[in-house]
C-alpha positions in Angstrom: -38.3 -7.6 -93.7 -40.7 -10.0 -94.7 -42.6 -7.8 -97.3 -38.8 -8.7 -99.2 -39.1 -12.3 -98.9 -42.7 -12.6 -100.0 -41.3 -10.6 -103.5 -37.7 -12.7 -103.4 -39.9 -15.6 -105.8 -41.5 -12.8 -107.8 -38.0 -10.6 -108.3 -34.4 -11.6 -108.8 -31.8 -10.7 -105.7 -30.2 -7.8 -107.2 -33.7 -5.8 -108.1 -34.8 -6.3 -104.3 -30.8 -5.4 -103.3 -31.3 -2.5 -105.0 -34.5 -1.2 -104.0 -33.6 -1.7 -99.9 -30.6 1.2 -100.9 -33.0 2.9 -102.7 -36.2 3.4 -100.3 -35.9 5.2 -96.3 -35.7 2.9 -93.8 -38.8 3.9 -92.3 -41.2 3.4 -95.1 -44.4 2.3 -94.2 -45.9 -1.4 -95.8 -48.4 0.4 -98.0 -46.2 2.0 -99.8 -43.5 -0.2 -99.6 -45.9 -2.7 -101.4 -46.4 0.2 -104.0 -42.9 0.4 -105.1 -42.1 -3.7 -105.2 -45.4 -3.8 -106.9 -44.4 -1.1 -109.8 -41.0 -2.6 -109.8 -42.8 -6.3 -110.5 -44.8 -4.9 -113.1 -41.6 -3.2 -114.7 -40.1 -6.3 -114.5 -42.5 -8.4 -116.2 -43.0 -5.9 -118.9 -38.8 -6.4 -119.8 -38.8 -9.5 -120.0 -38.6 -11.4 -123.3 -41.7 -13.4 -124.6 -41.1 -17.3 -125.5 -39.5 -17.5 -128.8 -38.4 -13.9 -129.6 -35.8 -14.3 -132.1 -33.5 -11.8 -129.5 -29.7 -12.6 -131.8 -32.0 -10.6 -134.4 -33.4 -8.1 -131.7 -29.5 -7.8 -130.6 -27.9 -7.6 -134.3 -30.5 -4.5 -135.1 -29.8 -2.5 -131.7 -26.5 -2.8 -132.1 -25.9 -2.2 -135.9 -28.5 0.5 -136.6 -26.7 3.2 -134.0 -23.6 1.4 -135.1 -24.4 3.2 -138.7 -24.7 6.5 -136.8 -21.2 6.5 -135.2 -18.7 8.7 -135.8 -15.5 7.6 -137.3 -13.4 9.5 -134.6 -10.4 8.8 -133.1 -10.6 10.1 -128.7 -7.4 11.6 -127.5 -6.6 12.4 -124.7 -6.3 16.0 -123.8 -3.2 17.5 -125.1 -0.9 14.7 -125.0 -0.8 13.2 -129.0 1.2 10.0 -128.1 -1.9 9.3 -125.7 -4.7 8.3 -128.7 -7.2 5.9 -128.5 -9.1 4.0 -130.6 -13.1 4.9 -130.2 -16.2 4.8 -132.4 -16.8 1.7 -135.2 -13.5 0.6 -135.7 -12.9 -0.5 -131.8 -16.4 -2.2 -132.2 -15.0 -3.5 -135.2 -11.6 -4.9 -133.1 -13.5 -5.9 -130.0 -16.2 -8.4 -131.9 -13.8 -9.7 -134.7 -11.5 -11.1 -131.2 -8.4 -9.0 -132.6 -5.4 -10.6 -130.8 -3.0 -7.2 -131.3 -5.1 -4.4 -130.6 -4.1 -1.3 -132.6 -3.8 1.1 -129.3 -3.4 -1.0 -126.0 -3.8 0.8 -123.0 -4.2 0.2 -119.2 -5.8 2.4 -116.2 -4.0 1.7 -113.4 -5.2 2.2 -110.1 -3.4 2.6 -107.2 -3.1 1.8 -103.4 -3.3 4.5 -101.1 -0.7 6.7 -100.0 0.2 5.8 -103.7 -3.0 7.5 -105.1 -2.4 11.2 -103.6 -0.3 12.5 -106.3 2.6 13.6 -104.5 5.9 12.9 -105.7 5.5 9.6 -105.6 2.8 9.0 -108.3 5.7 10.6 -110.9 8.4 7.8 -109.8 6.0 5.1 -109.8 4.8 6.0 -113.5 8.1 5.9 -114.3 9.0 2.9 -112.8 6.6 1.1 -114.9 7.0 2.5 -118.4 9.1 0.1 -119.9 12.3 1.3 -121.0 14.3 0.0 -124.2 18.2 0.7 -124.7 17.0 3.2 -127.4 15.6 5.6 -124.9 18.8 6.2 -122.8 21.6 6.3 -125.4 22.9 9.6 -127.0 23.8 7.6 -129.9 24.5 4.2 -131.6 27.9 4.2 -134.2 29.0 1.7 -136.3 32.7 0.8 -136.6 33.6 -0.8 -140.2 37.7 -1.1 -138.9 37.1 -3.0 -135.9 33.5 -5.0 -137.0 32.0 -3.8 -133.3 29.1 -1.6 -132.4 30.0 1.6 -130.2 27.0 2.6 -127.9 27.3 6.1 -126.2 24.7 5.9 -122.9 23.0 9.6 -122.0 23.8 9.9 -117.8 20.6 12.3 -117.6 18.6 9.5 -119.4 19.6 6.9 -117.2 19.4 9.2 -113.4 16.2 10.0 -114.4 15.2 6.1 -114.5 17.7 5.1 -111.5 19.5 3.0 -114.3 23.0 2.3 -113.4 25.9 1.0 -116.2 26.4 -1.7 -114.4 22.9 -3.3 -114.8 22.8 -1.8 -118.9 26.1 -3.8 -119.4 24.7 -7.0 -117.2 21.6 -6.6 -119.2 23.0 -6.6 -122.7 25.5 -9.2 -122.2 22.5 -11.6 -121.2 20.8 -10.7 -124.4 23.2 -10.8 -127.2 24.6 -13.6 -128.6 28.1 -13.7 -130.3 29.4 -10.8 -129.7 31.8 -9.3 -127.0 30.1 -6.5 -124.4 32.9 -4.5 -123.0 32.3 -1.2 -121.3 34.5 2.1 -120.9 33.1 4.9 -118.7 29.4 5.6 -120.6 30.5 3.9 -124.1 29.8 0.0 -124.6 31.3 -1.7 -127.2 30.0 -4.8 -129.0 32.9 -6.4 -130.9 31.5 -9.4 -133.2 33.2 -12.5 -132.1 33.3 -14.0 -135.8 35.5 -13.2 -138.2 32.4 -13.5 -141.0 30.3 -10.7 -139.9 29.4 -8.4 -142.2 28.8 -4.8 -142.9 25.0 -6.1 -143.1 25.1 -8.3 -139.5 26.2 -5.8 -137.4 23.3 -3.2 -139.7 20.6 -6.0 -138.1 22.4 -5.5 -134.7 22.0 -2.5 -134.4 18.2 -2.1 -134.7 18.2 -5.3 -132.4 20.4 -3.7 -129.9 18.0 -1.1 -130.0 14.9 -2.8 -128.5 16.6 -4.8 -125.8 14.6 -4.4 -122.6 16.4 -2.3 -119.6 13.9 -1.5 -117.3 10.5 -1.0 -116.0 7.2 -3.3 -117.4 7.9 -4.6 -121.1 4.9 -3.5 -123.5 4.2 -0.4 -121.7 5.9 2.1 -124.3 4.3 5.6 -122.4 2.5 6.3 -118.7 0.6 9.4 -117.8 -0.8 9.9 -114.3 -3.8 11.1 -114.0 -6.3 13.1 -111.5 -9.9 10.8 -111.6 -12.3 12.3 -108.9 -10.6 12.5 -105.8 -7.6 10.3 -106.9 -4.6 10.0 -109.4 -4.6 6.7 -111.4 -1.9 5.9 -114.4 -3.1 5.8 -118.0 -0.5 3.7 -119.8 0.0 2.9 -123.6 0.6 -0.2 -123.9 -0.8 -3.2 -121.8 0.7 -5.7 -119.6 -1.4 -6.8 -117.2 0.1 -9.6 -115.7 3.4 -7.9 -114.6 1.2 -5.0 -113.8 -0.9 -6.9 -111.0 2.5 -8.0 -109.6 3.3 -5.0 -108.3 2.2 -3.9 -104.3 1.6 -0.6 -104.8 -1.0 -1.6 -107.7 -5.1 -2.0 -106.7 -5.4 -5.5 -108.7 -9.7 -5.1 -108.0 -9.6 -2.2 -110.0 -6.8 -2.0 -112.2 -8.3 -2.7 -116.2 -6.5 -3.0 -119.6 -8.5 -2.7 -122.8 -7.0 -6.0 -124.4 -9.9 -8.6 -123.5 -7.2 -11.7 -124.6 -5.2 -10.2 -121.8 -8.2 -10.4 -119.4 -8.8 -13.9 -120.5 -5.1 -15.1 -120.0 -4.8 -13.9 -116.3 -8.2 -13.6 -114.9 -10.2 -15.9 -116.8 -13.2 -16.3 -118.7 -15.7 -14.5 -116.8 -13.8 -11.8 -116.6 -13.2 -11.6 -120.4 -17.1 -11.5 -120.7 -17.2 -8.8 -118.5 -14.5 -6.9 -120.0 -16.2 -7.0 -123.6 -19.6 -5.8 -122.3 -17.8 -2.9 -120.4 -15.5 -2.0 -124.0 -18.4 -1.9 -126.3 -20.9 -0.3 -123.9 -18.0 2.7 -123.5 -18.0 3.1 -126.9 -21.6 3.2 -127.4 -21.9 5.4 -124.1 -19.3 7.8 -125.5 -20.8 7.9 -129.1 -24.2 9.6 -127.1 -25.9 6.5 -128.4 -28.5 4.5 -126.5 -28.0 0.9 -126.5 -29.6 -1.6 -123.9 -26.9 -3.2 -122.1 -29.3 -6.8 -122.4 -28.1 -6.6 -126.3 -24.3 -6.3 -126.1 -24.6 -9.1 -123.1 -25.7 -11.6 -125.8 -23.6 -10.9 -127.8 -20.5 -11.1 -125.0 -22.0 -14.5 -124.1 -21.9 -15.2 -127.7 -18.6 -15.0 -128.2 -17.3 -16.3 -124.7 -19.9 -19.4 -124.6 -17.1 -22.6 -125.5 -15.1 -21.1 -122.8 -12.4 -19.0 -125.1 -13.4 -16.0 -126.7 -14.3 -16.0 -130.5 -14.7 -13.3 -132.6 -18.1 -13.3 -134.8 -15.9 -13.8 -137.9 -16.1 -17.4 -140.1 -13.0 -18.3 -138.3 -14.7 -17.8 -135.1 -18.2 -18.4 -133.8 -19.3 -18.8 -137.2 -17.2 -22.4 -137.6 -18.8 -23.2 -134.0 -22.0 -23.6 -135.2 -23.3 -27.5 -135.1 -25.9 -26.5 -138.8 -23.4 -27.3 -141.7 -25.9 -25.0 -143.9 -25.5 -22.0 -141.5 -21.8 -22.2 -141.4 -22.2 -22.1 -145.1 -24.4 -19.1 -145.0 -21.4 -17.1 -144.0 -18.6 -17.2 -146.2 -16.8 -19.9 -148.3 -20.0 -22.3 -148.4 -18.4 -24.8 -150.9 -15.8 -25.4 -148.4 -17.9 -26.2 -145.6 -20.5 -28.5 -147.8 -17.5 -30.2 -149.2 -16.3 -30.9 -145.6 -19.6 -31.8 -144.6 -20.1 -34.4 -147.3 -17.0 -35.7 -146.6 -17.6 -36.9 -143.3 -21.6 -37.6 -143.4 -22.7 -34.8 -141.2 -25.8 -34.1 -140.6 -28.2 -31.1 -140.0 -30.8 -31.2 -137.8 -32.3 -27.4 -138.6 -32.9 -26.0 -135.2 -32.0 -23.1 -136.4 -33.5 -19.9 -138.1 -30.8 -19.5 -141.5 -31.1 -23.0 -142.1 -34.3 -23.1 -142.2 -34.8 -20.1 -144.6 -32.3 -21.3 -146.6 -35.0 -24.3 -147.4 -37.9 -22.3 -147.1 -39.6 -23.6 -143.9 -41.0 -22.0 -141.3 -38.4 -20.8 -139.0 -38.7 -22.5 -135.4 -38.8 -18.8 -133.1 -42.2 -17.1 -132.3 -44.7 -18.5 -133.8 -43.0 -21.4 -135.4 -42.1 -22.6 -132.7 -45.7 -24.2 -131.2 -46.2 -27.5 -132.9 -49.4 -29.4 -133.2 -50.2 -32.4 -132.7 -52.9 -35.3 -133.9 -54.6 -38.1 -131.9 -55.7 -40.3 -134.9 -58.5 -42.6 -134.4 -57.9 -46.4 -134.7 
């Protein structure tokens, strides 16, 4: 035990963690010393000198296998509704900070018995994907005599989701305004209450009528359980993790989405940071492209560093910048010189684009030293 502690100055926690799993329990102190002094020397060798300009480092590991990426699209196997979006342009959506994602999707894992696949797995996916009215009527008719909406509910539709009339009629008179909801065996009618309602209003109704949310999680538009090793998880399309996490028969330590704001809403910060090293190293990983994780980890940090995640766009990280000329390097530089002049601000170039931009030497490596004279009296 205490060859550990005389390495735990020279090595951090996790490297030492790691090598006790690693290395037989009966290892003898010779060669024991061997392997923590190899892993010391590894470990001084990766780390990064004083002044290394590592955004640069980062910016060219990322962006030069970046330029070697296929443009494909990953689906999932056999089942079209179930694409993803993979290669540049979810790098693209992760480090811009897209709020609406373009394909949001969850894995969901599961508690056990919940996890074996048997019939349960099948009524649970269903249970979450959200349903709309649109999914369990036959069809939607407009009547011009009597100004009301007829709605014809599918009964197989609606036993297959355990959805009963009573709870579709409850449902839709909580939802729509100014009209009447009546119900007659599986057809509902919506009569306008106003005399004024035109042809066009109860056009508009319709579609709205149509998206009105009956059951299940809203956002989560398709489900598909899955076998992963020895377990079944749910792959959703869609993403609502909050509701998601609500639910017993869900394993919240596991359970991810791939919309990072999401992670930042419920879990916080940290997690968002973890969440956007995890996205862009999958992409990278699945592309066969070798990227050290250090790099994307900057970057992460980058964009989570005032505590809300910013994309690296002008309206994001870019305006967070405290160097008026390096905000101006970006994009629109009159705009940001104008506001600078406006209120006096001033630049203290700490910074390396700053400093280029006036053709000094830039403080990283070795402009960073400075010297110093002791004049004589």
């Amino acid at each position: 035990m205490s060859m550990y502690t005389e390495y735990s100055t020279k090595l951090p926690k996790k490297i030492i963690d790691e090598v006790k799993e690693s290395v037989p329990e009966n290892i003898s102190d010779s060669k024991l010393k061997k392997v923590l002094d190899e892993c010391v020397r590894e470990f001084e060798n990766s780390q990064v000198e004083a002044g290394e300009a590592v955004g640069l480092v980062s910016a060219e590991s990322i962006g030069e296998p970046g330029t070697q990426m296929t443009l494909n699209t990953f689906h999932f196997a056999g089942v079209a509704e179930m694409n993803v979006t993979m290669g540049l342009p979810r790098i693209i959506e992760i480090l811009d900070g897209r709020k609406s994602l373009t394909t949001p999707m969850m894995e969901i894992y599961l508690k056990k018995p919940y996890n074996k696949g048997d019939n349960n797995i099948r009524k649970l996916a269903l249970a979450i994907k959200g349903n709309r009215l649109r999914d369990i009527v036959s069809e939607i008719s407009i009547d011009i005599a009597d100004n009301s909406l007829k709605i014809v509910l599918s009964k197989d539709k609606m036993r297959e989701i355990e959805l009963t009339e009573a709870t579709v009629l409850k449902t839709l008179q909580k939802s729509v305004k100014n009209y009447n909801v009546k119900m007659e065996g599986v057809e509902i009618s919506l009569k306008a209450k106003s005399k004024e309602t035109t042809l066009n209003d109860l056009y508009k109704m319709k579609e709205k009528v149509k998206t009105v949310h009956m059951s299940g999680v809203k956002g989560v538009t398709q489900v598909l359980p899955v076998k992963r090793d020895d377990e079944y998880i749910i792959i959703t399309a869609g993403s609502n993790l909050k509701d998601i996490l609500e639910m017993e028969e869900v394993d919240a330590t596991r359970t991810t989405t791939n919309d990072i704001f999401e992670i930042e809403g419920v879990l916080g910060i940290e997690a968002a940071r973890k969440a956007i090293i995890d996205e862009v190293f999958k992409v990278i990983e699945s592309q066969g492209l070798n990227v050290d994780v250090r790099h994307i980890m900057l970057v992460a940090d980058t964009m989570c560093t005032s505590g809300v995640v910013r994309g690296i766009t002008r309206y994001g990280i870019v305006s967070q910048k405290s160097s008026v000329l390096a905000r101006a390097s970006f994009e629109t530089p009159i705009k940001h010189i104008i506001q600078a002049s406006l209120i006096g601000e001033v630049d203290n170039l700490n910074s390396v684009v700053e400093n280029v931009m006036i053709n000094q030497p830039v403080p990283i490596g070795t402009g960073l030293p400075k010297l110093r004279i002791k004049r004589q009296k």
